[in-house]
Backbone of each chain as ProteinMPNN parsed JSONL, in Angstrom:
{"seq_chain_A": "XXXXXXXXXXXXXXXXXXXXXXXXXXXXXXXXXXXXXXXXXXXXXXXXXXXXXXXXXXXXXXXXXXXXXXXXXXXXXX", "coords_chain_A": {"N_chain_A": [[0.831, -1.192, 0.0], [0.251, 2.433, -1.0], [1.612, 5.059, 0.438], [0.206, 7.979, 1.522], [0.802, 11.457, 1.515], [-0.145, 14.869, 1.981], [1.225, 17.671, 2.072], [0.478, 20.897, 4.215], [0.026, 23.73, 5.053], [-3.128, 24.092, 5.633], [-4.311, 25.883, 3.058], [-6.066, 26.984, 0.697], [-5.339, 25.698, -1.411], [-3.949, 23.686, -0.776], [-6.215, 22.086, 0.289], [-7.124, 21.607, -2.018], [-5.408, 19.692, -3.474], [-5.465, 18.07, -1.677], [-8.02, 16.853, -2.508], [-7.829, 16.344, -4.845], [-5.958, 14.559, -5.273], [-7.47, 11.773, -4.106], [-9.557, 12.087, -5.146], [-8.071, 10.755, -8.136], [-7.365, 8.562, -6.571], [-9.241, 7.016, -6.06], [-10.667, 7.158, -8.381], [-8.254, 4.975, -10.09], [-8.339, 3.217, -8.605], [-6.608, 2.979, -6.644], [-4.29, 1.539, -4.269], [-3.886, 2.993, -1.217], [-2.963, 4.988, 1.818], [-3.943, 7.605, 2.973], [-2.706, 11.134, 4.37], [-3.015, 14.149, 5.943], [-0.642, 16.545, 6.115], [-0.33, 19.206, 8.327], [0.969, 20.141, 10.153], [3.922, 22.418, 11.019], [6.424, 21.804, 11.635], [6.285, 18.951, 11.296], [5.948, 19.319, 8.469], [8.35, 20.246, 7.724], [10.313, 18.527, 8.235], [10.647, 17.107, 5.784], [11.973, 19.345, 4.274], [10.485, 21.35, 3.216], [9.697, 24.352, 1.587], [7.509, 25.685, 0.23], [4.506, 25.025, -0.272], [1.216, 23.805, -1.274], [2.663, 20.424, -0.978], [3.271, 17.18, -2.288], [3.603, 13.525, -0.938], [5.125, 10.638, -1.634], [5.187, 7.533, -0.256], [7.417, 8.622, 0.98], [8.882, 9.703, -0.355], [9.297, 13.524, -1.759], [6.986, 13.861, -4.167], [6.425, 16.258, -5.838], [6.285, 20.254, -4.955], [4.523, 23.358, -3.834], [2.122, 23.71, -6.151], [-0.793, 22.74, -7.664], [-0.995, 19.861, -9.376], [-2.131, 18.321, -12.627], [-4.163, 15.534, -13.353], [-3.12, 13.906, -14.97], [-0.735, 13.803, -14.364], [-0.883, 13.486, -11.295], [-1.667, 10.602, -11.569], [0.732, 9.353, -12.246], [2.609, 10.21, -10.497], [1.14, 9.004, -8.246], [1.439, 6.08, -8.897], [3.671, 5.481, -9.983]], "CA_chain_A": [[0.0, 0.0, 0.0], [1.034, 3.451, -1.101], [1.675, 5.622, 2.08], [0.541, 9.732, 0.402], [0.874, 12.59, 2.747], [-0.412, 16.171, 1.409], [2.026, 18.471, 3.224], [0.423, 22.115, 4.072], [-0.929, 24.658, 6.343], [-4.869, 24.039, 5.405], [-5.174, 26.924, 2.823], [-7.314, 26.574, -0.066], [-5.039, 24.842, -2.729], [-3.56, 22.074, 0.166], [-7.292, 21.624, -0.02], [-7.725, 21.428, -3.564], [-4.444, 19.074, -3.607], [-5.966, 16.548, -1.458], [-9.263, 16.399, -3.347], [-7.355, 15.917, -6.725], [-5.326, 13.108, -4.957], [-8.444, 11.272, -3.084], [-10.071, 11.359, -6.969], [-7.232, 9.994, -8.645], [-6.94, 6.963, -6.142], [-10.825, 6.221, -6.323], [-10.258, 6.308, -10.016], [-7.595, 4.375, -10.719], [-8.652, 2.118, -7.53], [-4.834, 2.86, -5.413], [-4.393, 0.669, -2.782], [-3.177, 4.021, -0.605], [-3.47, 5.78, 2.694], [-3.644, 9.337, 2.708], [-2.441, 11.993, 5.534], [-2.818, 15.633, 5.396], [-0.062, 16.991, 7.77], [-0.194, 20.592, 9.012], [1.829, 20.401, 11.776], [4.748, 22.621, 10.4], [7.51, 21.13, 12.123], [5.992, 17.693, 10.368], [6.141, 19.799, 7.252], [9.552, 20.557, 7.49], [10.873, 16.978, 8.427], [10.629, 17.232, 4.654], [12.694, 20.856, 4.201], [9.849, 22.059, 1.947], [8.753, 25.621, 1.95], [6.085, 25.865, -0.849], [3.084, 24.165, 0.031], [1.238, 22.377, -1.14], [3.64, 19.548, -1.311], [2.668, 15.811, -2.191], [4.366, 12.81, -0.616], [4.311, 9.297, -1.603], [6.327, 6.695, 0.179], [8.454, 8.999, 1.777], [9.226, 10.795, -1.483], [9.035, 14.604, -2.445], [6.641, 14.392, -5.856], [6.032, 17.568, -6.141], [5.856, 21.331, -3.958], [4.203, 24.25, -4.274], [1.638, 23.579, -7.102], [-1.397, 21.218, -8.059], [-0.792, 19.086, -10.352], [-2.948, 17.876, -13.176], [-5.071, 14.126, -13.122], [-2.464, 13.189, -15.593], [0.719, 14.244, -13.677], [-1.161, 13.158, -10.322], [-1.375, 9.563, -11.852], [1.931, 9.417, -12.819], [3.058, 10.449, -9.025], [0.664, 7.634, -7.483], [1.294, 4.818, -9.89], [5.03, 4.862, -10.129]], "C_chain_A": [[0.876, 1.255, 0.0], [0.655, 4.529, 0.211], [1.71, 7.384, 1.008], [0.278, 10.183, 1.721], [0.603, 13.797, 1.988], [0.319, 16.898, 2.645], [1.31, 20.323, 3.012], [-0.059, 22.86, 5.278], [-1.936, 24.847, 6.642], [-5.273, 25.44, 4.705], [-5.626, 26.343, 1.427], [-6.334, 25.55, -1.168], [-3.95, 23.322, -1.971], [-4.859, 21.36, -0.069], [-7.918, 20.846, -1.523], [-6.303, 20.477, -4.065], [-5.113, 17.821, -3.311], [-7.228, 16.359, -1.752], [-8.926, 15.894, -4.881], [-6.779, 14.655, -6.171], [-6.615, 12.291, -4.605], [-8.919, 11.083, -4.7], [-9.803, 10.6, -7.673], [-7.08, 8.533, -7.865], [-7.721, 6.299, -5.924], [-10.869, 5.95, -7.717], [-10.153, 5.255, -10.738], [-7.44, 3.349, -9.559], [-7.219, 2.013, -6.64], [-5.072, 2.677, -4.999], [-3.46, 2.164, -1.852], [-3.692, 4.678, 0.487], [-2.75, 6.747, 2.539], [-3.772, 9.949, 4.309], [-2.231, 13.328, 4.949], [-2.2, 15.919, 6.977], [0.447, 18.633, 7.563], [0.288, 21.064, 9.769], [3.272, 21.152, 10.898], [6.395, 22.472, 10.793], [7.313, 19.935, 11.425], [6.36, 17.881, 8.967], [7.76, 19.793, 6.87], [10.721, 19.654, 7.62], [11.384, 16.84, 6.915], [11.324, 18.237, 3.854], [11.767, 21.36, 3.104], [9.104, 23.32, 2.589], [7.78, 25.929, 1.454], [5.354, 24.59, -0.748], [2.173, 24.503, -0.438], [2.019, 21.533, -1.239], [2.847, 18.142, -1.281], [4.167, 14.984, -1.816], [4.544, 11.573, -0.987], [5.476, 8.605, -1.307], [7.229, 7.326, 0.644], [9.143, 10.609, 1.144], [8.612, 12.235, -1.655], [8.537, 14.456, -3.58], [6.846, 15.488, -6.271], [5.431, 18.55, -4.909], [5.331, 22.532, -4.986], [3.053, 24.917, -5.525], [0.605, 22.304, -6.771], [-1.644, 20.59, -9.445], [-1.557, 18.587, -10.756], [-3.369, 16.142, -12.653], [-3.864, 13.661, -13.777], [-1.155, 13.219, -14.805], [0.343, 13.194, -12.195], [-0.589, 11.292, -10.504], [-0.199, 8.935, -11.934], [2.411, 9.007, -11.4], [2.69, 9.414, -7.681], [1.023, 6.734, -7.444], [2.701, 4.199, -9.951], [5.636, 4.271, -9.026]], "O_chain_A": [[1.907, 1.358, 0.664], [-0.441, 4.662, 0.756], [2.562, 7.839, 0.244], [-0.234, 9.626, 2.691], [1.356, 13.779, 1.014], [0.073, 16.752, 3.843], [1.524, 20.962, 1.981], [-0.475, 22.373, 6.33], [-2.203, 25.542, 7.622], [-6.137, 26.167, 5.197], [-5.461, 25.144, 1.206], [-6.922, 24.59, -1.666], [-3.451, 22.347, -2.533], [-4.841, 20.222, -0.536], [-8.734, 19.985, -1.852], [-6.128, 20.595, -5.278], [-5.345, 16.865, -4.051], [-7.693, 15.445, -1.072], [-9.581, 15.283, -5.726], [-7.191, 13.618, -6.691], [-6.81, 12.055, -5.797], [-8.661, 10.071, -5.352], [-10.587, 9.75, -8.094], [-6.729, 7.517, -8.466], [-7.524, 5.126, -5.606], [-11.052, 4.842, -8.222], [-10.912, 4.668, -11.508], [-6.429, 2.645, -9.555], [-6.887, 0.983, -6.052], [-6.163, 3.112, -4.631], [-2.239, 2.159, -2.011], [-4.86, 5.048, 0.369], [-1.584, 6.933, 2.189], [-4.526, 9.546, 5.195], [-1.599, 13.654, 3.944], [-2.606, 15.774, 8.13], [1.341, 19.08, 6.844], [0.194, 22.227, 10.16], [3.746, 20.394, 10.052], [7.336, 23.022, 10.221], [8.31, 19.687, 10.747], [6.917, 17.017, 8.289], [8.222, 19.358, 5.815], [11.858, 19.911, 7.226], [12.546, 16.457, 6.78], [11.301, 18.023, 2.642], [12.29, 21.791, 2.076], [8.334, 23.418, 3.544], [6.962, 26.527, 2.153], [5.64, 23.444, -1.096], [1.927, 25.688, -0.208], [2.601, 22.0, -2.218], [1.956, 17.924, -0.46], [5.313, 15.336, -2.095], [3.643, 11.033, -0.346], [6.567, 8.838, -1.826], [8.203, 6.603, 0.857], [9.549, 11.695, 1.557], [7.383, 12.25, -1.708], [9.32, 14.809, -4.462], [7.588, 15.626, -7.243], [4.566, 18.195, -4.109], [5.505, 22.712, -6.191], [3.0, 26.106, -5.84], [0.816, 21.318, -6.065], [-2.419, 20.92, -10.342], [-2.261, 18.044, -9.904], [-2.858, 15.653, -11.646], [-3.346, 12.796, -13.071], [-0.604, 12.119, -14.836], [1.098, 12.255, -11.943], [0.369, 10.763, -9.94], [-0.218, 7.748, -11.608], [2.601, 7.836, -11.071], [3.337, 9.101, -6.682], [1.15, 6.143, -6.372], [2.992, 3.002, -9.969], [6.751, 3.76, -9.134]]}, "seq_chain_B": "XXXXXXXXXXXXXXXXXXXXXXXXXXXXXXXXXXXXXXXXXXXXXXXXXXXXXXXXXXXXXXXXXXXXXXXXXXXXXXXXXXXXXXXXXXXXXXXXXXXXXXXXXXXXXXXXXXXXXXXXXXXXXXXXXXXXX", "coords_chain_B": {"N_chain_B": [[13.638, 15.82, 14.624], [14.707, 19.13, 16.042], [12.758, 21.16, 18.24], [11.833, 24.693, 16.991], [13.003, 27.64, 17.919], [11.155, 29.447, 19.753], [10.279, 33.118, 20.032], [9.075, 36.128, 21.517], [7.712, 39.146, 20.413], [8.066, 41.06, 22.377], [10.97, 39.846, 23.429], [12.191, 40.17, 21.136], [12.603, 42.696, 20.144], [14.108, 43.317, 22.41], [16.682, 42.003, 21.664], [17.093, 42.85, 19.272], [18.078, 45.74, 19.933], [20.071, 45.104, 20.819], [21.21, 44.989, 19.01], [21.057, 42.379, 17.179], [20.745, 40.434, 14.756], [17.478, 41.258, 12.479], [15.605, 39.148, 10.453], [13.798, 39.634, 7.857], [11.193, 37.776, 6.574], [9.093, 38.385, 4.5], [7.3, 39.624, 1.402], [8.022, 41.531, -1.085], [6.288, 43.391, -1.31], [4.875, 43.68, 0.633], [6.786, 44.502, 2.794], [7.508, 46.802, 1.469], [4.781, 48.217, 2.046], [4.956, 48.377, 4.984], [7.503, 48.365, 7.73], [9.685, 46.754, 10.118], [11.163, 48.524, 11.82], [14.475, 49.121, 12.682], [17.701, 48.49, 13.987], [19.713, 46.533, 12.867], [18.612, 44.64, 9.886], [17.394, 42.832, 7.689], [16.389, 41.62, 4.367], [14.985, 38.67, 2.621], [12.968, 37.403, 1.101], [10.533, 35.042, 1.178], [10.023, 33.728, -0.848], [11.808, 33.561, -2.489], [13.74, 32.361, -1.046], [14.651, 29.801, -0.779], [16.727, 29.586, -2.453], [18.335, 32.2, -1.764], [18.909, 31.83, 1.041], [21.364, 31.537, 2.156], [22.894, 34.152, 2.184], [22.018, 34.45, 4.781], [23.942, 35.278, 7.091], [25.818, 32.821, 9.255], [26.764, 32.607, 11.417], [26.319, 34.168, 13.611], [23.41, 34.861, 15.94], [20.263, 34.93, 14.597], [17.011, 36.395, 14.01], [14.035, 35.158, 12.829], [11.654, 36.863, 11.2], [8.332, 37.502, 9.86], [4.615, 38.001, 8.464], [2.737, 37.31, 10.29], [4.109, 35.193, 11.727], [4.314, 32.104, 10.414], [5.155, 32.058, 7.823], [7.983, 32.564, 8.695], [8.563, 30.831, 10.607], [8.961, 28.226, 9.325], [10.845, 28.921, 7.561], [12.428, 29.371, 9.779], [12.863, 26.711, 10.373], [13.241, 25.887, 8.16], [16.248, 26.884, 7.925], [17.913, 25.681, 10.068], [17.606, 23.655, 9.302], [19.977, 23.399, 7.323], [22.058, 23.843, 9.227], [22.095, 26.043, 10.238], [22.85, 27.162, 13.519], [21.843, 29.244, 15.628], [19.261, 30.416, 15.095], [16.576, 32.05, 15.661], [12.605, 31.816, 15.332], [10.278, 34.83, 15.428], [7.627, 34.845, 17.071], [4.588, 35.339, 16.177], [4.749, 37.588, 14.117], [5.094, 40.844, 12.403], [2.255, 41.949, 12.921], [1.877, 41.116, 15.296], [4.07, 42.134, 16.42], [3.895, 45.238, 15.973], [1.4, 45.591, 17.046], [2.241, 45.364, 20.28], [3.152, 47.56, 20.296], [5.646, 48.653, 18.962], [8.622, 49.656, 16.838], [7.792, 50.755, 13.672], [7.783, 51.228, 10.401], [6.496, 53.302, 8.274], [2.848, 52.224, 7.636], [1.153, 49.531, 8.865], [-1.061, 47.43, 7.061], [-2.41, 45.168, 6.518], [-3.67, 42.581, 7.856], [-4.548, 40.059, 7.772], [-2.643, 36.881, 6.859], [0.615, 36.485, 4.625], [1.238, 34.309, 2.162], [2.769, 30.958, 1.817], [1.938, 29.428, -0.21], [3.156, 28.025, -3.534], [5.343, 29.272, -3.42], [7.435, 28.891, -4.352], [7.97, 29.402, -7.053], [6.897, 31.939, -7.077], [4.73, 33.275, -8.012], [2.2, 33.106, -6.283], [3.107, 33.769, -3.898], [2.522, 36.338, -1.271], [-0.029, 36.445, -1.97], [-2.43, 37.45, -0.341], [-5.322, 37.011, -0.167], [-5.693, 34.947, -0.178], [-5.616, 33.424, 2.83], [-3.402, 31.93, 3.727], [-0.738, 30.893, 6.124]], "CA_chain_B": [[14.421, 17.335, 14.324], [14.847, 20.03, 17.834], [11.83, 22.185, 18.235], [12.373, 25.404, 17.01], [13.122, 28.628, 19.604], [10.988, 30.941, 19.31], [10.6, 34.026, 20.855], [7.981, 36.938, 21.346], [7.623, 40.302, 19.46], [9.084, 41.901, 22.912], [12.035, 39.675, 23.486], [12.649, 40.117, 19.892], [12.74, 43.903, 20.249], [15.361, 43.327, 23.058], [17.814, 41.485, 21.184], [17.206, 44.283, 18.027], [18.559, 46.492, 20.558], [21.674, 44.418, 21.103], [22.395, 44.362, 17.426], [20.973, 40.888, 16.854], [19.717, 41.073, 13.195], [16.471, 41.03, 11.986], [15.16, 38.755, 9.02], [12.219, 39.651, 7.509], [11.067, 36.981, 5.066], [7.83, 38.914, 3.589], [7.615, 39.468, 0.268], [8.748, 43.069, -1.192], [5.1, 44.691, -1.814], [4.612, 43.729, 1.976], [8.074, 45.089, 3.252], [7.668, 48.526, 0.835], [4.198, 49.011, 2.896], [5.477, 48.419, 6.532], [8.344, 47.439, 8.161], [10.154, 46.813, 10.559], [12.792, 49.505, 12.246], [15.333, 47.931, 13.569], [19.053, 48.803, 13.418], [19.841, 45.59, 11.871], [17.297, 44.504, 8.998], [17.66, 42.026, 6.406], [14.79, 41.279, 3.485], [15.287, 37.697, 2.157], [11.477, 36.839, 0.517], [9.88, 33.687, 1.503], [9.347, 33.422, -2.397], [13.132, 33.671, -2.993], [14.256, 31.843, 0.039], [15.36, 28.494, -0.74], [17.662, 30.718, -3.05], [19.008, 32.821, -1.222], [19.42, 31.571, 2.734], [22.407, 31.104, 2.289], [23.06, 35.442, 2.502], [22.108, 35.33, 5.825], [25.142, 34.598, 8.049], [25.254, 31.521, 10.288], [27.903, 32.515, 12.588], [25.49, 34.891, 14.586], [22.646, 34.712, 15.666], [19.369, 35.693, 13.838], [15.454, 36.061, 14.176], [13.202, 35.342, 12.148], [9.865, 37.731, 11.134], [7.084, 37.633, 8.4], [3.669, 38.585, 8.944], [1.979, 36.52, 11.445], [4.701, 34.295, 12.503], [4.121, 30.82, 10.227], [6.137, 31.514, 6.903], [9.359, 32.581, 9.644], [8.525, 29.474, 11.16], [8.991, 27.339, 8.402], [12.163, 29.629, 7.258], [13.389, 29.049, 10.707], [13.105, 25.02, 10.354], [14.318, 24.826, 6.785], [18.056, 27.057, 7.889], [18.319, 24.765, 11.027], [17.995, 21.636, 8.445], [20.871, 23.501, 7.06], [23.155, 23.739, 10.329], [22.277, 27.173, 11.299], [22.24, 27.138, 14.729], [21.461, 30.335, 16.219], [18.813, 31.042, 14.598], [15.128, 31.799, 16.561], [11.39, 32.429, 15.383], [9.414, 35.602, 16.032], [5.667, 34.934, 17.12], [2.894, 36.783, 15.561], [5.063, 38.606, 13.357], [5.219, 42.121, 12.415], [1.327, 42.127, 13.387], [1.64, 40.894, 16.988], [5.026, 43.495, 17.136], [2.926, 46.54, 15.78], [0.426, 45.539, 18.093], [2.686, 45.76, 20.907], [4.068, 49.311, 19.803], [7.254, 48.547, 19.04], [8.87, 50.491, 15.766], [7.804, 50.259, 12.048], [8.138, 52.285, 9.304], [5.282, 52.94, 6.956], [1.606, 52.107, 7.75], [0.478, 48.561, 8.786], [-2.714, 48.134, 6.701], [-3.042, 44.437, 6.183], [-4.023, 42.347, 9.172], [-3.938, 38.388, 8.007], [-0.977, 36.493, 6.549], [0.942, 36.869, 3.289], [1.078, 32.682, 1.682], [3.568, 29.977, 1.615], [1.685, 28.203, -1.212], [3.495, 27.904, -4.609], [6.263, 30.184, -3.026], [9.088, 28.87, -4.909], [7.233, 30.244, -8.048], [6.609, 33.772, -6.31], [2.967, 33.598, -8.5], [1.523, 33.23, -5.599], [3.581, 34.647, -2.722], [2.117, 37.108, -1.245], [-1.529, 36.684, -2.293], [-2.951, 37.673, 0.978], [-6.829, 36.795, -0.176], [-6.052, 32.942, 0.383], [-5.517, 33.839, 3.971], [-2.961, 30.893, 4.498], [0.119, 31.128, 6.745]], "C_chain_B": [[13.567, 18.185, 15.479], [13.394, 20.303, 16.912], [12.959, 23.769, 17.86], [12.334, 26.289, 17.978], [11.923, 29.803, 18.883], [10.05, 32.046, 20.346], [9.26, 35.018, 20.465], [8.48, 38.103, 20.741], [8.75, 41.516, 20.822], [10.515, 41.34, 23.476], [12.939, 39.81, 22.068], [13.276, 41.642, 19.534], [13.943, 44.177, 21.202], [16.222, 43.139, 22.491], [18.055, 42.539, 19.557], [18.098, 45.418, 18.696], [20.033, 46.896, 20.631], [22.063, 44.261, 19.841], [21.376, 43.343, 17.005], [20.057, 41.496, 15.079], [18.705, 40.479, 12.84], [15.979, 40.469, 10.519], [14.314, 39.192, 8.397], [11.582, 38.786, 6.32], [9.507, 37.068, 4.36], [8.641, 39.206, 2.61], [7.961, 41.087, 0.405], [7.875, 44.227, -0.831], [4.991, 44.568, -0.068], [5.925, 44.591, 2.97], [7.436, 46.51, 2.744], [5.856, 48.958, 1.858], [4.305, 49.013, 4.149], [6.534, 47.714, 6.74], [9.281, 47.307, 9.119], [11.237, 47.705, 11.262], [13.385, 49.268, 13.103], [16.582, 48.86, 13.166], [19.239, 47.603, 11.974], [19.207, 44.618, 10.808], [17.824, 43.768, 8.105], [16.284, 41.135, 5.776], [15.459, 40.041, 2.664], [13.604, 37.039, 2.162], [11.312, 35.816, 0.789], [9.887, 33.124, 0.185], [10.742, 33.089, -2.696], [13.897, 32.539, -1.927], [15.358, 30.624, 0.212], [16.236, 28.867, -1.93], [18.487, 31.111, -2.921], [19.33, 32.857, 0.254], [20.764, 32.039, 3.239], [23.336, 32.654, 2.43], [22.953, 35.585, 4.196], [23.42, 34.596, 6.585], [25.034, 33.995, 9.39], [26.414, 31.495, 11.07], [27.334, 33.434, 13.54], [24.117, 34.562, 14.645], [21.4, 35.861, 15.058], [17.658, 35.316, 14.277], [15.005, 36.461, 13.326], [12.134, 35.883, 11.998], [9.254, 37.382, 9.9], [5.947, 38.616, 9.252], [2.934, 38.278, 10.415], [2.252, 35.521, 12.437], [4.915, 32.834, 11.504], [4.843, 30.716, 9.032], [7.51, 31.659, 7.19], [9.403, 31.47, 10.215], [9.511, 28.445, 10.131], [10.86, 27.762, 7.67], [12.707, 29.312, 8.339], [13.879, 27.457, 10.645], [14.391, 24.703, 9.034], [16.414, 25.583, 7.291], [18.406, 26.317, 9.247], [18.486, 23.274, 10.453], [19.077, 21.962, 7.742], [22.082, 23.948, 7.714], [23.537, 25.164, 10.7], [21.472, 27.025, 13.084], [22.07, 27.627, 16.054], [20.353, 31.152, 15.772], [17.102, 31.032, 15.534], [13.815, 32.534, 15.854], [10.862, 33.568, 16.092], [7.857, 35.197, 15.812], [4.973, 35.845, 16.801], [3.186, 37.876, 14.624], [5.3, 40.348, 13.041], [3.61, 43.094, 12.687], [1.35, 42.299, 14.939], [3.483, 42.354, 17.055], [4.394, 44.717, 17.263], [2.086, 46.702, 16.792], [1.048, 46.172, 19.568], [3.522, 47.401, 21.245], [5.427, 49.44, 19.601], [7.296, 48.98, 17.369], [8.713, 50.227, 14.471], [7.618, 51.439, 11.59], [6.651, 52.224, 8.941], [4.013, 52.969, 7.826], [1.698, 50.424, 7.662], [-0.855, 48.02, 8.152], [-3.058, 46.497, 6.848], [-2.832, 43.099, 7.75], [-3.706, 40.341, 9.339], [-2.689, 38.424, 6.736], [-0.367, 36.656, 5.336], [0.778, 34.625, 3.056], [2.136, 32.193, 1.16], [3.323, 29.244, 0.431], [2.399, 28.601, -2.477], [4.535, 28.876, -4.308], [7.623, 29.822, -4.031], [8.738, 29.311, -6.355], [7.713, 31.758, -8.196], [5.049, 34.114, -7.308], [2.318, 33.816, -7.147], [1.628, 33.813, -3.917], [3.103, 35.887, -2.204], [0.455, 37.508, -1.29], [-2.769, 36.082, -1.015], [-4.748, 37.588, 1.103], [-6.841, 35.39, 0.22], [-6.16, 33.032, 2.066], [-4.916, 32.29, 4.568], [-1.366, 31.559, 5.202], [0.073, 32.749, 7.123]], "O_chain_B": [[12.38, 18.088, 15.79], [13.011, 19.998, 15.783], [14.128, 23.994, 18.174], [11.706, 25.971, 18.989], [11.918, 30.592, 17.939], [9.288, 31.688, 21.244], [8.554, 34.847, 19.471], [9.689, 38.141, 20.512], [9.644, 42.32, 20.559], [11.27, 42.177, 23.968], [14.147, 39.584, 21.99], [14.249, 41.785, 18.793], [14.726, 45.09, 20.941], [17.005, 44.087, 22.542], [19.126, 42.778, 18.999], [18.862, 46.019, 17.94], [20.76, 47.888, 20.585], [23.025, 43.579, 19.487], [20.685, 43.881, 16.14], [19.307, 42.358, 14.621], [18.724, 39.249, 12.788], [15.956, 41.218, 9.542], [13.541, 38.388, 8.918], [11.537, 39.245, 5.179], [8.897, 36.134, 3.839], [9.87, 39.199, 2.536], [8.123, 41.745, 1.433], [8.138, 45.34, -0.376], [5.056, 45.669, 0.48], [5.556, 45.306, 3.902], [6.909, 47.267, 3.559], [5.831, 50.089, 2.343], [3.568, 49.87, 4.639], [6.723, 46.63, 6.188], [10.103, 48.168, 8.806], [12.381, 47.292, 11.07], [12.992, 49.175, 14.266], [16.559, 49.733, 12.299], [19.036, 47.698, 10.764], [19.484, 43.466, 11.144], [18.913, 44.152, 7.676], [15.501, 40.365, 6.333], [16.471, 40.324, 2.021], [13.15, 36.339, 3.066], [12.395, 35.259, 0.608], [9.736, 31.904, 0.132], [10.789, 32.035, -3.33], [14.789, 31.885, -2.467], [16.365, 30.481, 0.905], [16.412, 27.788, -2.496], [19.511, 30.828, -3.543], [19.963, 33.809, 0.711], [21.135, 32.64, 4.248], [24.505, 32.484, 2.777], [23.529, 36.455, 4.849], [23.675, 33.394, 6.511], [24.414, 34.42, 10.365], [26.998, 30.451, 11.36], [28.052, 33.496, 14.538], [23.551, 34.059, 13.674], [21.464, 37.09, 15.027], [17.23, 34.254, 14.729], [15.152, 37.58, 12.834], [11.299, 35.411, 12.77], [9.923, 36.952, 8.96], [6.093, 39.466, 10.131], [2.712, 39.038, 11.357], [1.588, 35.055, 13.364], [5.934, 32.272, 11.905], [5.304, 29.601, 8.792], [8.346, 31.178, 6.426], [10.545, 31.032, 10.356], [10.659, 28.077, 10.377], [11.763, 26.966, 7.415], [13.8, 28.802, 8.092], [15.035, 27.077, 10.834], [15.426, 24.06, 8.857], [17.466, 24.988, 7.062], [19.603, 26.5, 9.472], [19.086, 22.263, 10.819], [19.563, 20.939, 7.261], [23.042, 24.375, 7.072], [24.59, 25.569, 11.193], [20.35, 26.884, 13.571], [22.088, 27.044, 17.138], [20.342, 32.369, 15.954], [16.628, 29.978, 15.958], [13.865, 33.761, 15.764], [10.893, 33.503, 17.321], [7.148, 35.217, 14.806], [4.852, 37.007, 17.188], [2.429, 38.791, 14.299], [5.888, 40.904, 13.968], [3.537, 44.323, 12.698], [0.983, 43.257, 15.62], [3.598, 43.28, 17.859], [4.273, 45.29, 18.346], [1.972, 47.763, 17.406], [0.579, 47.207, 20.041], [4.163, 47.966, 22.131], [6.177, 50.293, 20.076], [6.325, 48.761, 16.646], [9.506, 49.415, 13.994], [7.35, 52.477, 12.196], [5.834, 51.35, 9.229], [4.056, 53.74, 8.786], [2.19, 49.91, 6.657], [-1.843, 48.221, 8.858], [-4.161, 46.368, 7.38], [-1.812, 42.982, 8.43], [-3.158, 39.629, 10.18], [-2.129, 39.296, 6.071], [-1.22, 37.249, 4.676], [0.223, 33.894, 3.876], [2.617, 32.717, 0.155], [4.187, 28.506, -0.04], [2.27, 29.817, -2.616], [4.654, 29.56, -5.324], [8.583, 30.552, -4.279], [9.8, 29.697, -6.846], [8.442, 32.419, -8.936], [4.434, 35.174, -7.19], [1.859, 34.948, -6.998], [0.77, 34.131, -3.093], [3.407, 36.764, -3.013], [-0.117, 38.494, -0.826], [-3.482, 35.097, -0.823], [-5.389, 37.952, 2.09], [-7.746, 34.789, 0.799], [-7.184, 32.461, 2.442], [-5.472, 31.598, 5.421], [-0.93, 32.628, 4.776], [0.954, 33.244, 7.826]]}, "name": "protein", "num_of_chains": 2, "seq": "XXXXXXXXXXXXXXXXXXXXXXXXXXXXXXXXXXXXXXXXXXXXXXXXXXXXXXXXXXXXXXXXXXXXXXXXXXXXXXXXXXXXXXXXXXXXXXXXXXXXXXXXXXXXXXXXXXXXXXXXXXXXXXXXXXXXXXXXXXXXXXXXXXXXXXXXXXXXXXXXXXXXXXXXXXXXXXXXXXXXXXXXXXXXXXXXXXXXXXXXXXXXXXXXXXX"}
């Protein structure tokens, strides 16, 4: 199972991050648990300053941006 | 990884006193309408940041400001993941200082936070209608 984490502070496009992820893994049926962490010491475990940030498995996909269905997929899947 | 230090708007004003230098990691349009008066002042953008850290000097120490406290936060974590380690958070920012009456330039006008999101961009730095960080 894929382990995703949405890394942010809860403002509108962390929001609109983990609704594009949560779509994509009903979709394409991902076996994945999802965490939205706000704690910004949690955040920073990660050294990322632009948030939104996605996580998967441990990994930095992508900060600062939300990323298309097609990109998202990509970021889940691999 | 430590907790970071961080400190209030009037111990922050003490150590301004003593020299200690002031960060400010708002963006520019937020700096050019209020800011800080301090002896020692240094503007290094939240937007620019992971950029340019590396200006501020890590052989003294330094405190961090923004607006409200939470994108200095985050600036304070990421130059302690890079082995500065004198460096301390200001709470509540250049809001909670103002508040307290302690010295700024300019006119305070805007009340919540400037935004961390898409910061390494700078599109969105600054765009104080999301009302995050």
């Amino acid at each position: 199972m894929k382990e995703v984490k949405i890394l942010g502070t809860g403002c509108a496009k962390c929001n609109q991050l983990a609704d594009a992820v949560k779509a994509v893994i009903a979709a394409e049926n991902i076996d994945a648990s999802i965490e939205k962490v706000d704690d910004i010491q949690k955040i920073m475990t990660y050294n990322v300053l632009s948030t939104p940030a996605l996580v998967v498995n441990g990994e930095v996909r992508c900060k600062g941006r939300v990323p298309d269905r097609a990109e998202l997929k990509d970021f889940l899947t691999r | 990884m430590n907790n970071a230090v961080e400190i209030s708007p009037a111990t922050a004003f003490g150590l301004t006193e003593e020299g200690v230098l002031l960060v400010d990691v708002r963006e520019p349009e937020e700096f050019a309408e209020a800011s800080f008066d301090v002896r020692n002042l240094m503007l290094v953008p939240f937007s620019q940041f992971e950029e340019r850290y590396h200006e501020i000097p890590a052989d003294r120490q330094v405190i961090i400001a923004c607006h409200v406290g939470e994108r200095s936060l985050m600036a304070t974590y990421f130059l302690m993941n890079h082995g500065y380690g004198q460096v301390v958070n200001m709470q509540h920012g250049i809001v909670g200082w103002a508040e307290k009456g302690f010295p700024v330039k300019g006119e305070l006008k805007r009340k919540s936070g400037g935004c961390c999101c898409g910061s390494s961009s700078g599109k969105h730095a600054g765009n104080h209608s999301s009302g995050c960080c």
